[in-house]
LUMTITOR-887839 format. One record per residue (C-alpha): x, y, z; residue in three letters; residue number from 1. Coordinates in Angstrom, 2 decimals. Example, Ala and Ser with C-alpha at 12.3 -4.5 7.8 and 13.67 -1.06 7.14 Angstrom:
<nodes>
12.30/-4.50/7.80/ALA/1
13.67/-1.06/7.14/SER/2
</nodes>
This chain:
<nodes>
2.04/-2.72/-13.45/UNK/1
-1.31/-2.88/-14.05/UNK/2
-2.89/-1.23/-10.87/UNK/3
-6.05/-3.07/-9.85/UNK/4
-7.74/-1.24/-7.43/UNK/5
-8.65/1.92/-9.55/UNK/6
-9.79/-1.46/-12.69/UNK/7
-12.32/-3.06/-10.19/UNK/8
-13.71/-0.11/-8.54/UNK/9
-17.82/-1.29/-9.64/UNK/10
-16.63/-4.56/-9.90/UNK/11
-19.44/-6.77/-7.41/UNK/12
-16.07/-9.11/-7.10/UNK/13
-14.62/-6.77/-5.17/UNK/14
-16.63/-4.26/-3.61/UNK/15
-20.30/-5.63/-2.59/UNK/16
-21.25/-7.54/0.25/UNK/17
-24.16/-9.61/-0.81/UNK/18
-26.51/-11.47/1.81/UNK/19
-29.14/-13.42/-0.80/UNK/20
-32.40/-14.55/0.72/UNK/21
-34.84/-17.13/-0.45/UNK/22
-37.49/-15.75/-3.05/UNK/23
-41.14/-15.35/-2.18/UNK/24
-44.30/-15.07/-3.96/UNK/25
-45.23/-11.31/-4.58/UNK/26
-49.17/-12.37/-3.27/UNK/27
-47.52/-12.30/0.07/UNK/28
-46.54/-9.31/0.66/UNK/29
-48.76/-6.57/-1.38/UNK/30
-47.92/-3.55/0.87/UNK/31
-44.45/-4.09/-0.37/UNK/32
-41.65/-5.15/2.26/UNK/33
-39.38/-2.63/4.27/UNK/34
-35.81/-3.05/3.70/UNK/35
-33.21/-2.16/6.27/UNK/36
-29.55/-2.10/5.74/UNK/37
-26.74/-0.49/7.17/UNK/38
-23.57/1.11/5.85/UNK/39
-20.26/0.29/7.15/UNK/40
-16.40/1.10/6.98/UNK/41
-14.34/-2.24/7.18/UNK/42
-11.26/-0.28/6.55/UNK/43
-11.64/1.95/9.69/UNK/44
-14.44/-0.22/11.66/UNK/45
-16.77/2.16/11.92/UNK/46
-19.89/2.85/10.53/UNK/47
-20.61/5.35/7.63/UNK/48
-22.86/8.07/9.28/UNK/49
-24.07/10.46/6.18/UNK/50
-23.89/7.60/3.51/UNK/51
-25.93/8.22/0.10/UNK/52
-27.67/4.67/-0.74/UNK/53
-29.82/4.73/-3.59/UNK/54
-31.73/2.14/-5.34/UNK/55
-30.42/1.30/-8.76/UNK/56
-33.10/1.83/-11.74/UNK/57
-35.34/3.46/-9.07/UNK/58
-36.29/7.00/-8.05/UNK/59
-35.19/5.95/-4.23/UNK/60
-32.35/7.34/-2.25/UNK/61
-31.79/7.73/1.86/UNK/62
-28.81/8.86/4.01/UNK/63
-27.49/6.30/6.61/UNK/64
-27.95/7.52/9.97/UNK/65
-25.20/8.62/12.58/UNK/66
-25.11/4.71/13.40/UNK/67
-24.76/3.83/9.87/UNK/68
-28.36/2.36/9.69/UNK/69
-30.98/2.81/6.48/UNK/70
-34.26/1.27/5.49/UNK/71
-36.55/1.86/2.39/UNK/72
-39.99/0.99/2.75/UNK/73
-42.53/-0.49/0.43/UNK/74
-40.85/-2.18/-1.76/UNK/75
-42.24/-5.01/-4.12/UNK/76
-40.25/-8.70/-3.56/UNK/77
-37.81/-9.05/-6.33/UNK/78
-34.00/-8.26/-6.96/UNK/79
-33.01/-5.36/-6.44/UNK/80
-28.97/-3.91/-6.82/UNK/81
-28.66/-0.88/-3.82/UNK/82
-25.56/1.24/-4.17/UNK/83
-23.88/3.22/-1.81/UNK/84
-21.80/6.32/-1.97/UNK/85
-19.40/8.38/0.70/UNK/86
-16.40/10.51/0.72/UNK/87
-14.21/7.55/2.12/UNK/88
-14.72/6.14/-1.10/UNK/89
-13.74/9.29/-2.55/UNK/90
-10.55/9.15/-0.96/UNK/91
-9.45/5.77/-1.77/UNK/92
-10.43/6.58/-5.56/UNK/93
-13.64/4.42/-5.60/UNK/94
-17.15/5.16/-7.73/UNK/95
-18.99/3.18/-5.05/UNK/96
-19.98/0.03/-3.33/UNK/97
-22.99/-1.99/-4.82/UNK/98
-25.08/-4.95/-3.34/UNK/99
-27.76/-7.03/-5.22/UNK/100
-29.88/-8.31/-3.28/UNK/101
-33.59/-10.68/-3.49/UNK/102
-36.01/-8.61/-1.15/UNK/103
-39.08/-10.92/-0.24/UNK/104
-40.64/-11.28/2.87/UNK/105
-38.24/-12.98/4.91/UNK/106
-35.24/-10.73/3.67/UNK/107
-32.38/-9.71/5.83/UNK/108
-30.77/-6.76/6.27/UNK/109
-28.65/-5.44/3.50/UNK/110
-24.92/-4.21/4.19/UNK/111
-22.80/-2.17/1.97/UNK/112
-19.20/-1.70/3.37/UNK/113
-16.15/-0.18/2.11/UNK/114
-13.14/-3.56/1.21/UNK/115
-11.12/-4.16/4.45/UNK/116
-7.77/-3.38/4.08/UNK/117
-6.94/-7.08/3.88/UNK/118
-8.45/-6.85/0.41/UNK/119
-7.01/-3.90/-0.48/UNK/120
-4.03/-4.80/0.05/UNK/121
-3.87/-8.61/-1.91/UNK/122
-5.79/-6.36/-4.88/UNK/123
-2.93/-3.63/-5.36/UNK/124
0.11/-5.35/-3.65/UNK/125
-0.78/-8.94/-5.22/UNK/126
0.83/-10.51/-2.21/UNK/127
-1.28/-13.26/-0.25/UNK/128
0.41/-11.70/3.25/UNK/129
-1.13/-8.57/4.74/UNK/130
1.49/-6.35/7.07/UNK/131
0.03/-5.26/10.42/UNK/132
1.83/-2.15/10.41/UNK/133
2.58/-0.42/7.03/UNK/134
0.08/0.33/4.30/UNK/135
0.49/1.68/0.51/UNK/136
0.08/4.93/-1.51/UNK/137
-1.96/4.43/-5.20/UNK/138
-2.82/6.31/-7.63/UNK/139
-2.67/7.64/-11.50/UNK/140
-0.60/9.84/-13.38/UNK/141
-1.95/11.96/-16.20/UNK/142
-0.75/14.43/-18.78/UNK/143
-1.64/17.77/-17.44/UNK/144
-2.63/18.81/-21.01/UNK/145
-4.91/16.24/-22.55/UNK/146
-5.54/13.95/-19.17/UNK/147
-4.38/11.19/-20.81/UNK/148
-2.73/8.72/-18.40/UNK/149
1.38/8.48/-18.31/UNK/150
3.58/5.03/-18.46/UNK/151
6.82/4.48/-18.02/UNK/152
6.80/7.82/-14.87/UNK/153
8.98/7.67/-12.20/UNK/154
7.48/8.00/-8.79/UNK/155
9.51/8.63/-5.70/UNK/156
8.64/8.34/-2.34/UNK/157
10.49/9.37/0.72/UNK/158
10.42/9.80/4.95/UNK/159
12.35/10.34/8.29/UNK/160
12.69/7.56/10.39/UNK/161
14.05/9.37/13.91/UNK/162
15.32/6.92/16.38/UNK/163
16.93/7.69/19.99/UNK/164
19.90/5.94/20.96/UNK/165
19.85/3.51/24.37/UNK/166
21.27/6.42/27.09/UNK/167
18.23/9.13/25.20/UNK/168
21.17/11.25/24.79/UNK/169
21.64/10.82/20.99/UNK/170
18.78/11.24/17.96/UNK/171
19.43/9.60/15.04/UNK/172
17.81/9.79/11.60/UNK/173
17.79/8.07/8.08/UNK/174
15.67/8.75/5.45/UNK/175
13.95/5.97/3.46/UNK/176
12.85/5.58/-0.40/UNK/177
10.15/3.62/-2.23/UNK/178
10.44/3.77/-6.06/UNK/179
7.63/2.71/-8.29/UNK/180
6.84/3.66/-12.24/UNK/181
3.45/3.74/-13.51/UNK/182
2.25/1.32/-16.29/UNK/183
0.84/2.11/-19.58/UNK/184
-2.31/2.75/-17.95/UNK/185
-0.36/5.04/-16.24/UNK/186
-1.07/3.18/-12.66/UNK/187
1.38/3.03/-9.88/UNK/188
1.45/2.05/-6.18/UNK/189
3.96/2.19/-3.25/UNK/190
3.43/-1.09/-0.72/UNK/191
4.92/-1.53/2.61/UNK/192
5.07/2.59/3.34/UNK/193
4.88/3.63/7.21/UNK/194
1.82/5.22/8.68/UNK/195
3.69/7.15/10.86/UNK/196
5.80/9.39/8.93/UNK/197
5.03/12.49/6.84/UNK/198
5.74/10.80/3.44/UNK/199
6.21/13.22/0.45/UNK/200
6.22/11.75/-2.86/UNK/201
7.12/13.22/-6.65/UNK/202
6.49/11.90/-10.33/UNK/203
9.37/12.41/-12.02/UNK/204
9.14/12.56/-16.05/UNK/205
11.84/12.58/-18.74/UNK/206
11.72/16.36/-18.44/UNK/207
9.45/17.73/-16.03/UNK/208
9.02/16.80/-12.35/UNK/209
5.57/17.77/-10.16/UNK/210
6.69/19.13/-6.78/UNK/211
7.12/17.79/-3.48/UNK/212
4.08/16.78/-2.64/UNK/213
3.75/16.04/1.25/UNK/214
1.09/13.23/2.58/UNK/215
0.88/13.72/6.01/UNK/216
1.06/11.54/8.73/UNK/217
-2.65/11.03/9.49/UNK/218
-2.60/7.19/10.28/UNK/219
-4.13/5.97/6.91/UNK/220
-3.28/2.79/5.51/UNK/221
-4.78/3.26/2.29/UNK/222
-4.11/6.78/0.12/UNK/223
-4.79/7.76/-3.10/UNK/224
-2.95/10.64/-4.58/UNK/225
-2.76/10.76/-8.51/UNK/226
-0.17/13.24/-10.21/UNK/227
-0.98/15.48/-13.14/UNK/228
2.71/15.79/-14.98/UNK/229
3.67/17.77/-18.23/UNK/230
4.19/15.29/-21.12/UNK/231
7.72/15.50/-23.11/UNK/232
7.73/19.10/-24.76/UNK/233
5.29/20.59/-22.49/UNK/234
7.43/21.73/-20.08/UNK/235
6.83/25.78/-20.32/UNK/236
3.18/25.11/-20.61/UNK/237
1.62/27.50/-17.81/UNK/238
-1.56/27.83/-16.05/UNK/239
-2.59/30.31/-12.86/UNK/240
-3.21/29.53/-9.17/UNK/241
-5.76/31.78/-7.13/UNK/242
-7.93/31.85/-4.70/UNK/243
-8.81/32.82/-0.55/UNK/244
-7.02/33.06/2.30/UNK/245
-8.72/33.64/5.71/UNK/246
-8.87/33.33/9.94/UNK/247
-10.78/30.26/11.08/UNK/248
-13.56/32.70/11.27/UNK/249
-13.79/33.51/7.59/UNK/250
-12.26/36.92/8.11/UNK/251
-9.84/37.55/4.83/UNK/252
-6.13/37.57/5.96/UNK/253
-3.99/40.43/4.12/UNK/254
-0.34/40.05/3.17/UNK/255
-0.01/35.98/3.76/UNK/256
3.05/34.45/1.90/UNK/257
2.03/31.95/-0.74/UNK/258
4.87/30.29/-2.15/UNK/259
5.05/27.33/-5.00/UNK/260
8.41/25.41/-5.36/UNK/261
10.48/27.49/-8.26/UNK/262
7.91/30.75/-8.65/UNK/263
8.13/34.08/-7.03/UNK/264
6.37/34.33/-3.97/UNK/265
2.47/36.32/-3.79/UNK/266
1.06/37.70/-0.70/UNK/267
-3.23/37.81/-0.07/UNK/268
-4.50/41.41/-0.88/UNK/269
-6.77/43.45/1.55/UNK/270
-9.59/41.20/0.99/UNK/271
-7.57/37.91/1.15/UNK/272
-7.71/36.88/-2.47/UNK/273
-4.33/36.09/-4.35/UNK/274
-2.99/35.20/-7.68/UNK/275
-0.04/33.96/-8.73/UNK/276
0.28/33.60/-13.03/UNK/277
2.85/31.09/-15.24/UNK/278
2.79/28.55/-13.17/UNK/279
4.38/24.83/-14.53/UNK/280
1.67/22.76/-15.38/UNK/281
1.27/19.52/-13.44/UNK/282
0.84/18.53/-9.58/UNK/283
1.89/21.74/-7.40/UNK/284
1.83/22.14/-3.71/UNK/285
0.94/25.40/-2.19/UNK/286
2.38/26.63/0.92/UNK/287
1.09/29.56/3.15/UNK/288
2.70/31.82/5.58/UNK/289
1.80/34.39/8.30/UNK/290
3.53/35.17/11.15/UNK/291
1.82/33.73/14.36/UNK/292
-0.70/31.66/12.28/UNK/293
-0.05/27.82/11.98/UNK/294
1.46/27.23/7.98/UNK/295
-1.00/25.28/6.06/UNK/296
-0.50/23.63/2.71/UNK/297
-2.61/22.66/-0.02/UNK/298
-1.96/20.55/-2.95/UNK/299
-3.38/21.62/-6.59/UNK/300
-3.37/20.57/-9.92/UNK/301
-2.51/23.08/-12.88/UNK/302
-3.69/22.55/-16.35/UNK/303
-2.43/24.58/-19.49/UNK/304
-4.21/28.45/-20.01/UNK/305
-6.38/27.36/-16.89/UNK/306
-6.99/29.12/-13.08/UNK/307
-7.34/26.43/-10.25/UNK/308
-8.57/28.03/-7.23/UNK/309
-7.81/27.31/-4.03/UNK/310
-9.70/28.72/-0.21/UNK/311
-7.53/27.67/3.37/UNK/312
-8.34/28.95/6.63/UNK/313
-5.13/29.39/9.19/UNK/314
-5.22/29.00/12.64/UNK/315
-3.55/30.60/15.17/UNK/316
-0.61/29.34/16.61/UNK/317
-1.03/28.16/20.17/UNK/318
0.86/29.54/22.78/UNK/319
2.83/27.56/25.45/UNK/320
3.73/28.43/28.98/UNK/321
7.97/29.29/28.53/UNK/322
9.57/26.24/29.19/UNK/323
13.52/26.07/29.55/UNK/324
14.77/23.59/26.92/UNK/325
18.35/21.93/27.03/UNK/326
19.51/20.04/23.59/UNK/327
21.01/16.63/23.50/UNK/328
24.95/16.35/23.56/UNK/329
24.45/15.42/20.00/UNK/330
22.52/18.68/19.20/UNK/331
24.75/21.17/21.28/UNK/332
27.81/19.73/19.53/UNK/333
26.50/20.17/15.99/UNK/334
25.75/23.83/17.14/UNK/335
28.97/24.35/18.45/UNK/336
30.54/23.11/15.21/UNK/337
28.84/25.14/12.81/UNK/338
29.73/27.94/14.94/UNK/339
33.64/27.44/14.95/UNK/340
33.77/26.44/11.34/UNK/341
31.76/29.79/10.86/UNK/342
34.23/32.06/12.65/UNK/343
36.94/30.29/10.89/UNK/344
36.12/31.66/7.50/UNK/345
36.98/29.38/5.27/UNK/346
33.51/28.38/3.90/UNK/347
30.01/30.15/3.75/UNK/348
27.11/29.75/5.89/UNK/349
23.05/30.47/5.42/UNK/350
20.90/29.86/8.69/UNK/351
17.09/29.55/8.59/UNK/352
16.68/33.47/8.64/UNK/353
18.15/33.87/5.14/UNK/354
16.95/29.86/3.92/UNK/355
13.28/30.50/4.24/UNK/356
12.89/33.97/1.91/UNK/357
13.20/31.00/-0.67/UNK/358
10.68/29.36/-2.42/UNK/359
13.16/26.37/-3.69/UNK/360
16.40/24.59/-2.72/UNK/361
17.93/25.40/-5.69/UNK/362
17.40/28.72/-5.39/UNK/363
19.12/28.80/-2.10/UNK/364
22.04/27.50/-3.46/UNK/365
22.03/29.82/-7.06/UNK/366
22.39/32.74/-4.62/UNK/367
25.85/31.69/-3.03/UNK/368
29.42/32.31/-4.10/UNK/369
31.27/29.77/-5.83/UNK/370
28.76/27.61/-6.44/UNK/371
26.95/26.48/-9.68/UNK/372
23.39/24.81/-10.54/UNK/373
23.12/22.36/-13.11/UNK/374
19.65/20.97/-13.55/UNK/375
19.39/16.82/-13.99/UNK/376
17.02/17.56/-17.41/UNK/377
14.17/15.95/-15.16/UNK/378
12.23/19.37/-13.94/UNK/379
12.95/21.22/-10.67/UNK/380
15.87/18.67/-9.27/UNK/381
19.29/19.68/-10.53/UNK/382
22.85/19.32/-8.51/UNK/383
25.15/21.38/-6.67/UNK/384
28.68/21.99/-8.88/UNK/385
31.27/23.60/-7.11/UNK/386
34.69/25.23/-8.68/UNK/387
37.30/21.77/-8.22/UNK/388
40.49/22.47/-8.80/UNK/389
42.49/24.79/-12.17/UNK/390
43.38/20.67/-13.31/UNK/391
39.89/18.96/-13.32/UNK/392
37.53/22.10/-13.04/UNK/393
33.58/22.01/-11.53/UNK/394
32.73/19.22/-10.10/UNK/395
29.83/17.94/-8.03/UNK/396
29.85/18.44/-4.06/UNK/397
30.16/16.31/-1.90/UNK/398
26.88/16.59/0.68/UNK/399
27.33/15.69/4.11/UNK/400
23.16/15.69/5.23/UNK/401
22.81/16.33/9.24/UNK/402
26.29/15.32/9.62/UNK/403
26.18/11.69/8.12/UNK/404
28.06/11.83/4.67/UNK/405
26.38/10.61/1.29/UNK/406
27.09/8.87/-1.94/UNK/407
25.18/10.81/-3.91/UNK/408
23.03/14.53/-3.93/UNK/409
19.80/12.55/-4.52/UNK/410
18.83/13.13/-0.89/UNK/411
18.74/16.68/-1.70/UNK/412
15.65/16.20/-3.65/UNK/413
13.27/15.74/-0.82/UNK/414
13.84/18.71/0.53/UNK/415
12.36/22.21/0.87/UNK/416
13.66/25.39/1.78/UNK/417
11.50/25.53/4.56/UNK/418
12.98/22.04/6.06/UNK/419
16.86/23.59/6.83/UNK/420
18.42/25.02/9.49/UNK/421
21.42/25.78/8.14/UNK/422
23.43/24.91/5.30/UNK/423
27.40/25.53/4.80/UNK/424
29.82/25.44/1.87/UNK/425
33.23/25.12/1.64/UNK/426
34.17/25.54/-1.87/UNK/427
37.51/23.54/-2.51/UNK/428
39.00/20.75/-0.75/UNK/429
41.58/22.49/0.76/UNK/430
39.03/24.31/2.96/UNK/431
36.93/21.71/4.58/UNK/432
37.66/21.41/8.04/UNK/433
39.11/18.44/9.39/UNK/434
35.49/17.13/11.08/UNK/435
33.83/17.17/8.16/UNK/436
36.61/15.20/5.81/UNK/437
36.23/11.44/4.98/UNK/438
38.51/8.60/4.91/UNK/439
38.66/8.69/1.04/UNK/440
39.62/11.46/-1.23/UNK/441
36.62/13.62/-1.89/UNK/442
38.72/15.36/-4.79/UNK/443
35.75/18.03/-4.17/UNK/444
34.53/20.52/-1.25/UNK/445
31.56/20.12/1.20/UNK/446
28.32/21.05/1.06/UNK/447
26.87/20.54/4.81/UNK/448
23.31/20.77/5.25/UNK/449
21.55/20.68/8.48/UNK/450
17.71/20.13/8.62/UNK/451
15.30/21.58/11.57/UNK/452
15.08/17.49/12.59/UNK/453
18.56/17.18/13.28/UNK/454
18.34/19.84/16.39/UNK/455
14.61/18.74/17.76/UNK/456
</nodes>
């Protein structure tokens, strides 16, 4: 699919709002004319306080005011094309928004506003109806050693949906996917997402996979995020991550966890600064840690032989008057389950304690008895084998995800460490415990996984 949006960015088509006013004769006005203007969001309606405008061909530039408004004075009648720049159009991928206008003595003022969503929408979504309450995720995919763009990647999107039943007694949950695959230009886009949900997204390649990569709920309709993926063969290409961690005062924080999916963890030094080497090339998120600080994340692209650097600040974590809290019936049964089935010993349990000293799923799971990894040839995803029976020997587990059973491990994928509460494995069929069998012959054992959502 040929992605639009990122085509027509300085396309006057799409991006200028032109007011054209009669000509005049330049005798008229030989002081030159003042020219006022005003710069304006139409995707968040709201001016654009700080906007650079600059005159195209000319030495003239201003910054909109707090109310969006600009003027340049003493200019000579003519036409005249005034650009506009601003980090919203950063964010949505966008070089800028141009208007030509005719300045004579009787102009107008001049407006330069980011496309409405409307338009957006019809450019990247090519559908003629605009949704009131979802928007879409766009961007590019690129080879993280040459930066040429990608076809034919898979990109996967997924979120929570939570919904409480009639009575408020009961939480349920089921998780949604969007699939797209970028074109030869190496384009994709995602229509009809939520704007409510933490969405995390991954490009997945024929060997290589970026990581999780979280966009969080922050009410946007419109988000760009472009991947940077290892190309076929290029999958032990390395590059280095360092870079700052400090207090929200700038004071360096010493011995912070930063963790990547599938690499050792490294902790800040004295004076805050960290490094972690041999990192995968491509799209990474960055995750860091401290104990009474608010966790803070930061997404980062790695390119071959390279060092990207990366500064956060954390935040303290603030503290609430005790409150007594009583779980649903839903919530205090799960509990109660995993806690019989764990004094029964027949399977193996992990709580959160033991989960989170991980800096992958998979690694979770390569640390337990009786069970094997076997990676899907497509990066950091792989499944969960388990030993089967002396007649048909490993086979692949059968996942029961916050106690509603699955058809597949693919859920697995969108997952962190950090995300479970508690995880239990019963290796063979003959010890999973009556709750947790199915109608049909699983002709495998359980894997139960329980995420922090499914006892909030």
């Amino acid at each position: 699919m040929m992605h639009a949006l990122a085509r027509t960015a300085a396309l006057p088509g799409l991006l200028l709002a032109l007011l054209a006013f009669p000509g005049a004769s330049p005798a008229a006005q030989p002081s030159g004319v003042t020219v006022r203007g005003v710069a304006f969001d139409s995707l968040n309606f709201r001016p654009l306080a700080g906007a650079f405008i600059a005159i195209e061909g000319h030495s003239r530039s201003t910054l909109a005011g707090t109310d969006g408004q600009f003027e340049f004075a003493g200019l000579q009648p003519g036409r005249y094309l005034f650009a506009m720049q601003h980090a919203t159009l950063d964010s949505l991928g966008l070089s800028g928004v141009t208007a030509r206008v005719n300045v004579s003595t009787t102009s107008g003022p001049v407006t330069l506003a980011v496309p409405s969503f409307a338009t957006l929408w019809r450019t990247v979504c090519g559908t003629t109806a605009v949704p009131t309450d979802t928007g879409f995720v766009y961007g590019t995919v690129r080879d993280a050693r040459t930066g040429e763009p990608l076809g034919g990647i898979s990109v996967d999107a997924s979120w929570m949906e939570l919904a409480s039943g009639r009575d408020l007694a009961s939480i349920s949950q089921r998780r949604w996917r969007n699939l797209a695959r970028s074109d030869s230009a190496g384009d994709y886009a995602m229509c009809g997402l939520p704007t409510d949900a933490v969405i995390r997204i991954r490009g997945v390649g024929d060997s290589t996979a970026t990581d999780l990569i979280d966009l969080p709920n922050i009410g946007a309709r419109v988000r760009r995020r472009d991947l940077l993926l290892a190309a076929a063969g290029d999958s032990l290409t390395r590059g280095t991550i360092g870079g700052f961690v400090s207090d929200h005062d700038g004071r360096p924080l010493y011995n912070v966890r930063v963790t990547v999916e599938g690499m050792p963890e490294a902790r800040s030094a004295n004076d805050g600064r960290f490094l972690m080497r041999g990192v995968p090339v491509g799209t990474r998120q960055v995750e860091f840690l401290s104990i009474g600080l608010m966790p803070v994340s930061s997404v980062v692209d790695v390119r071959a032989g390279d060092t990207v650097r990366v500064a956060v600040a954390l935040r303290n974590v603030t503290t609430l008057d005790v409150v007594n809290v009583t779980g649903t019936r839903t919530q205090q049964r799960r509990l109660l389950g995993i806690e019989e089935r764990k004094r029964s010993g027949f399977g193996y349990q992990l709580d959160s304690t033991k989960i989170s000293g991980h800096a992958s799923l998979a690694s979770v799971f390569a640390g337990m008895p009786s069970v094997q990894i076997a990676r899907r040839g497509r990066g950091s995803l792989f499944n969960i084998l388990l030993p089967g029976n002396a007649v048909r020997g490993a086979c692949a587990a059968y996942v029961i995800l916050d106690g509603v059973p699955r058809t597949g491990q693919d859920d697995l994928d969108f997952l962190r460490a950090s995300d479970i509460a508690s995880i239990e494995i019963f290796p063979r069929v003959g010890s999973v415990p009556s709750e947790l069998m199915t109608p049909r012959d699983i002709g495998c054992g359980v894997v139960a996984v329980w995420t922090k959502a499914a006892f909030r």
